[in-house]
C-alpha positions in Angstrom: 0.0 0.0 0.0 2.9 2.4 0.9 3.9 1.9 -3.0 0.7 4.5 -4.0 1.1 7.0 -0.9 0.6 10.7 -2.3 3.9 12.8 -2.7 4.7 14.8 0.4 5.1 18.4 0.3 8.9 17.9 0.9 9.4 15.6 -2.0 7.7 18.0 -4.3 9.1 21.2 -3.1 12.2 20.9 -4.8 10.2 20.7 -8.1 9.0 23.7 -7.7 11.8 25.9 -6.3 13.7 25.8 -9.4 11.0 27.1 -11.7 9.9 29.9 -8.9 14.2 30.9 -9.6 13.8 31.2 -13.0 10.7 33.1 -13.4 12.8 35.4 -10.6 15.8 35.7 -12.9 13.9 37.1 -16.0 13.0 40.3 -13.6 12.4 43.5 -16.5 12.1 46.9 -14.4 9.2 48.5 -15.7 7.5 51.7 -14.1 5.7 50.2 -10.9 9.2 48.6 -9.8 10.9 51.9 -10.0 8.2 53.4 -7.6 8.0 50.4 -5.1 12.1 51.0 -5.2 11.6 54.6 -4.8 9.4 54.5 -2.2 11.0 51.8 -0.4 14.2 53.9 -0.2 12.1 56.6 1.3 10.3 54.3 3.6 11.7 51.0 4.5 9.4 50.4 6.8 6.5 50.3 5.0 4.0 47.9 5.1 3.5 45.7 1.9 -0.7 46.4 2.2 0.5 50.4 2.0 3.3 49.7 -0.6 0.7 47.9 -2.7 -1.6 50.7 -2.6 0.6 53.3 -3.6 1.8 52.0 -6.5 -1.5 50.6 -7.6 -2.0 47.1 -7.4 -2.9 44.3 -5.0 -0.6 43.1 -2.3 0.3 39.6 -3.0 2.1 40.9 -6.7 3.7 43.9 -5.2 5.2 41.2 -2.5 6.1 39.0 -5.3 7.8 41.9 -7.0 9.7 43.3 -3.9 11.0 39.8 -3.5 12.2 39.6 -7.1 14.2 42.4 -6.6 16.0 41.5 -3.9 16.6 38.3 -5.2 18.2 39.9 -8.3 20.4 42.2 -6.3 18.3 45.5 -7.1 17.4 45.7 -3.2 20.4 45.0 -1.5 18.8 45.5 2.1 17.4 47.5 4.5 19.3 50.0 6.4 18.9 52.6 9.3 19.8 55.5 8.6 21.7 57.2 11.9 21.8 60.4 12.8 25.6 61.1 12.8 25.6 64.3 15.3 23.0 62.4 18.3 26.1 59.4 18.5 28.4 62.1 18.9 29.9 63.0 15.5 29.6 66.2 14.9 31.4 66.7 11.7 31.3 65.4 8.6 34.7 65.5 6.8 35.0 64.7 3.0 39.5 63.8 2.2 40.5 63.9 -1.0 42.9 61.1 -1.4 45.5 61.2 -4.2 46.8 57.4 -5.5 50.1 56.7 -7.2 48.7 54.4 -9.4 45.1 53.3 -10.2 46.6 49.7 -10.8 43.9 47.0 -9.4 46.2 46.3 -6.7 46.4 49.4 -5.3 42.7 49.9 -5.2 41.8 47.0 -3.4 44.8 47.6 -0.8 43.4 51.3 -0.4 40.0 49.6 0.3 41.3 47.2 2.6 43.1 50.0 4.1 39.9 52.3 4.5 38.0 49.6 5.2 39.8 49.2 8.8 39.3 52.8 9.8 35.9 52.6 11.7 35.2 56.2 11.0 35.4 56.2 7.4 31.7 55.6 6.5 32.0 55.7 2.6 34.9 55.9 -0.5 34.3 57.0 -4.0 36.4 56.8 -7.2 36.4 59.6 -9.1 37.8 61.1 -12.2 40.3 64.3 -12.0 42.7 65.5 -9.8 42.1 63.1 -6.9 41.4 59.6 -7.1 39.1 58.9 -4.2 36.8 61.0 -2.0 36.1 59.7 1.8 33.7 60.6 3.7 34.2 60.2 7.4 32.4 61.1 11.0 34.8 63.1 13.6 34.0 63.4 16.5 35.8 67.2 16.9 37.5 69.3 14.3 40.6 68.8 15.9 40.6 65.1 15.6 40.3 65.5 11.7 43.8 66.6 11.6 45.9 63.4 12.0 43.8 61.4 9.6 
């Protein structure tokens, strides 16, 4: 009798799973994704019923959607944004860093080397006179200087 027992959920689940990635994987931005992204980087927080009905359509697609695009890396996460000054940073600097060379190598060990400074919150490339642009919290003016 055991021979004709009905599939259980766990035997067909990985039937499915690979067809729910690939319809995932085909994701085209069209105008409703760019407002649930813009509005989502206004308001994380939102609910999905509220998200839904501001950009027009039911909540179960604008869930499916918001999934989607984290799956294919166009929502990378969900972030808090802190108020600098209130933890006791009260400046904001921006250093312009000059490189010797722009060599792969030398990128990557600037990044490494950024990257262990706990008050460097952000580094850009950019084109021009200086190579990268940091922007950093201080705690005092004076505390900018040896950086």
């Amino acid at each position: 009798m055991t021979a004709f027992a009905t599939p259980t959920y766990d035997v067909a689940r990985p039937l499915i799973r690979p067809l729910i990635r690939r319809v995932a994987l085909s994701v085209k931005l069209d105008h409703i994704d760019r407002k649930i992204m813009r509005i989502l980087q206004e308001d994380g927080r939102i609910t999905n019923v509220e998200l839904a009905r501001q950009v027009g359509i039911s909540a179960p697609p604008c869930l499916r959607r918001v999934r989607a695009l984290e799956e294919n890396g166009y929502i990378r996460g969900f972030h808090a944004e802190v108020d600098a000054a209130k933890v006791g940073y009260e400046i904001t600097v921006f250093a312009m860093v000059g490189l010797h060379s722009q060599a792969e190598g030398d990128l990557q060990a600037f990044e490494r080397r950024c990257q262990g400074w706990p008050l460097v919150r952000e580094c850009f490339m950019l084109n021009g006179e200086s190579t990268s642009s940091s922007r950093s919290w201080r705690v005092t003016s004076s505390s900018s200087r040896p950086f």
